[in-house]
C-alpha positions as CSV (number, residue, x, y, z in Angstrom):
1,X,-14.2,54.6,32.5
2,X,-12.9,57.9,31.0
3,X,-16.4,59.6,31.6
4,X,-16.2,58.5,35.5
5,X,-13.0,60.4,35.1
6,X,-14.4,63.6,33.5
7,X,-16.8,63.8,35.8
8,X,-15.3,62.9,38.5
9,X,-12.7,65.7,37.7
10,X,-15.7,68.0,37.0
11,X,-17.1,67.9,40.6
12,X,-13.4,68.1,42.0
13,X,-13.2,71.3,40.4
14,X,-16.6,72.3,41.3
15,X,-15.8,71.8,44.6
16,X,-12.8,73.7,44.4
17,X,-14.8,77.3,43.5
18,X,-17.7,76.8,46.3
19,X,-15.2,78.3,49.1
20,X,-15.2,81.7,46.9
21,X,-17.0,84.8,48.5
22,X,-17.9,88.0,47.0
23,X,-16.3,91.0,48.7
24,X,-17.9,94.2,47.4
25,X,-21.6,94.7,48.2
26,X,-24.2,96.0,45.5
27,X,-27.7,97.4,45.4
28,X,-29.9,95.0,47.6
29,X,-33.2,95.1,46.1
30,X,-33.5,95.8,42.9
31,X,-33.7,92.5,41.5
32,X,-30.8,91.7,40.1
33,X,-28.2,89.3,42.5
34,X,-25.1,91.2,42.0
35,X,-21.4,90.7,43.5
36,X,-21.4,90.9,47.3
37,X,-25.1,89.8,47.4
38,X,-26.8,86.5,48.7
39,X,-30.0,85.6,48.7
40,X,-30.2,85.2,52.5
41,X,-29.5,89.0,52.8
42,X,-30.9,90.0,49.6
43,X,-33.9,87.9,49.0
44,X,-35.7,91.1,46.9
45,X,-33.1,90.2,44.2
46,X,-33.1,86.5,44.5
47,X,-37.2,86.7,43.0
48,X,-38.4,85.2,39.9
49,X,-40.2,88.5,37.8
50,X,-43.0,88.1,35.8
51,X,-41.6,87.8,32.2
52,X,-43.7,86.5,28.7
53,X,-40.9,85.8,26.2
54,X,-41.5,88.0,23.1
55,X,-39.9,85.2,20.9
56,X,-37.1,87.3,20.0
57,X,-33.7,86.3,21.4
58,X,-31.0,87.8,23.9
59,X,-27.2,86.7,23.6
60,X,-25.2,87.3,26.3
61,X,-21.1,86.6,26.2
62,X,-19.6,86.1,29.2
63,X,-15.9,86.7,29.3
64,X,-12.8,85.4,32.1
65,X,-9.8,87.3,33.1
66,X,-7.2,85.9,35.5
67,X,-3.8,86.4,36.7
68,X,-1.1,86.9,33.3
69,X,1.1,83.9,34.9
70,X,-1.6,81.8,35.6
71,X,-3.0,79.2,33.0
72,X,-6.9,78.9,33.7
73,X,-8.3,75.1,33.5
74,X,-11.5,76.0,35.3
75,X,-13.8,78.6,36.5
76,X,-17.9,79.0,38.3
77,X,-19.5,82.0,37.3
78,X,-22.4,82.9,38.8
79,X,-24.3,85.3,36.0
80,X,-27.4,87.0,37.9
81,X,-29.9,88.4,35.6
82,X,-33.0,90.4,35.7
83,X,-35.8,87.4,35.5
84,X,-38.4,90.4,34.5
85,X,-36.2,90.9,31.2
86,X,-35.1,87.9,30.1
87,X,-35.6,84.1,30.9
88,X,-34.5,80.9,30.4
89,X,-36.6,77.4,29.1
90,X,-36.7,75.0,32.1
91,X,-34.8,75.4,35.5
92,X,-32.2,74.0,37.2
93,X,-29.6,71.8,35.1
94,X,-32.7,70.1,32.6
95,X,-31.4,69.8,29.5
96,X,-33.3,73.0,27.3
97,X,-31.0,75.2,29.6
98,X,-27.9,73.8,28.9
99,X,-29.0,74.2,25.6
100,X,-28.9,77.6,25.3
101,X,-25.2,77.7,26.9
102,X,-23.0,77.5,24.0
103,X,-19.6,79.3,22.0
104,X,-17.7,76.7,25.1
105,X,-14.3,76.0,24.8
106,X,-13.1,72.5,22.9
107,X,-13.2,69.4,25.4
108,X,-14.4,71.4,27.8
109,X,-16.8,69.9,31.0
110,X,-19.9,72.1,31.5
111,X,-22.2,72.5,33.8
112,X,-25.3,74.6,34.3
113,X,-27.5,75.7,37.3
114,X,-30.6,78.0,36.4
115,X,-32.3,79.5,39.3
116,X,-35.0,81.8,37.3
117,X,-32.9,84.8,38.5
118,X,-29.3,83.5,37.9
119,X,-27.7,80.7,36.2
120,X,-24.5,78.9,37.6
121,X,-21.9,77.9,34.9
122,X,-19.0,75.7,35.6
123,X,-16.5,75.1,32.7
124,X,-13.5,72.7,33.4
125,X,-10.9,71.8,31.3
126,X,-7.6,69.6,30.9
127,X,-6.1,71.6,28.9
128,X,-5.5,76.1,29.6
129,X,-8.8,77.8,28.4
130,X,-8.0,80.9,26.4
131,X,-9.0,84.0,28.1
132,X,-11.7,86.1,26.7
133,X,-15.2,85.2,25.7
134,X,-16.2,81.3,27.2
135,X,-19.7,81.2,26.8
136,X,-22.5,83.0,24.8
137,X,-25.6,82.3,26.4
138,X,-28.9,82.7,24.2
139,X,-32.1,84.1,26.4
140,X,-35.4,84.9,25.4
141,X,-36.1,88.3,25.6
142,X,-39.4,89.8,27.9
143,X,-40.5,92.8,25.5
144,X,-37.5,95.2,24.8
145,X,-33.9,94.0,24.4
146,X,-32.1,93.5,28.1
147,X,-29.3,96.2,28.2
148,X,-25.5,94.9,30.1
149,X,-27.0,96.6,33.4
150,X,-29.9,93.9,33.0
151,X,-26.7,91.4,33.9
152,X,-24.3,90.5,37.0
153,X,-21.5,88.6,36.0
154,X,-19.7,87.5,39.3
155,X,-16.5,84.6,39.5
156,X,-17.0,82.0,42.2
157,X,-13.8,80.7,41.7
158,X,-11.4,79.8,39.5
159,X,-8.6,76.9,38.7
160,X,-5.6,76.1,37.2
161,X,-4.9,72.3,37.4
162,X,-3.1,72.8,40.3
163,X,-5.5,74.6,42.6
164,X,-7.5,77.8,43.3
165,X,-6.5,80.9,41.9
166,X,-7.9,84.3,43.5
167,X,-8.2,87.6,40.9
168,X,-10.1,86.0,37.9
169,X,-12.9,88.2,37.3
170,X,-15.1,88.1,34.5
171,X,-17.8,90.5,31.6
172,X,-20.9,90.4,29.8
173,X,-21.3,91.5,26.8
174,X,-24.3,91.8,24.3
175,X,-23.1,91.4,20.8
């Protein structure tokens, strides 16, 4: 009964963030989905590149932000990444991409979406999640290491337990 719950709560949540819109537009075309992008407008950056992992590893750390008097419980961040760069085993939510989403916070509910081009993450949690790094996410690498501008970190929406909360943003970083 208690993992109808979770989940239950997990797709309450993820329902919350889906109403989120991007408000600043980017650089349509060159193949990265950024903030203020879809694929309906953007299709150029919505394209899976050609990429033959190298066997070496990429770690990217995605970071949240919100408001100071806001405690987070929740959050969908859409990470758009250049698919000629880096990659990602399987698609979609099979398990050898969830996988390589890891560094989560305790207890916390995950979910992941890859798309070849981005991957969707939705982290919930019953208790606050600490602000700051969430997620590392381990890529393979396509020749030369991906640099941050390779990456598009954009928040769909983010949750307290109480309800939406507008001005979360959030940061990649390579360590």
């Amino acid at each position: 009964m208690m993992q109808h719950v979770r989940r239950s709560t997990l797709f309450l949540t993820a329902a919350l963030f889906c109403s989120a819109t991007w408000a600043l537009a980017a650089e349509c075309g060159n193949g990265l989905l950024e903030k203020g992008e879809t694929c309906a407008a953007c299709p150029a950056d919505c394209t899976v590149g050609a990429c033959s992992p190298s066997g070496s590893p990429q770690s990217v750390a995605i970071t949240v932000d919100g408001p100071a008097d806001q405690e987070l419980a929740g959050f969908t961040i859409l990470l758009g990444y250049k698919s000629s760069r880096v990659s990602l085993p399987g698609h979609g939510s099979e398990d050898a991409v969830r996988r390589r989403v890891k560094d989560t916070p305790a207890d916390a509910l995950l979910a992941v979406n890859d798309q070849d081009y981005a991957v969707r993450v939705v982290l919930s949690r019953a208790k606050p999640i600490v602000r700051g790094r969430v997620a590392t996410i381990d890529f393979d690498q396509c020749g030369s290491p991906a640099t941050p501008s390779d990456f598009a970190c954009v928040v769909e929406g983010c949750a307290t337990l109480f309800g939406r909360v507008d001005d979360c943003s959030c940061a990649v970083l390579l360590p």
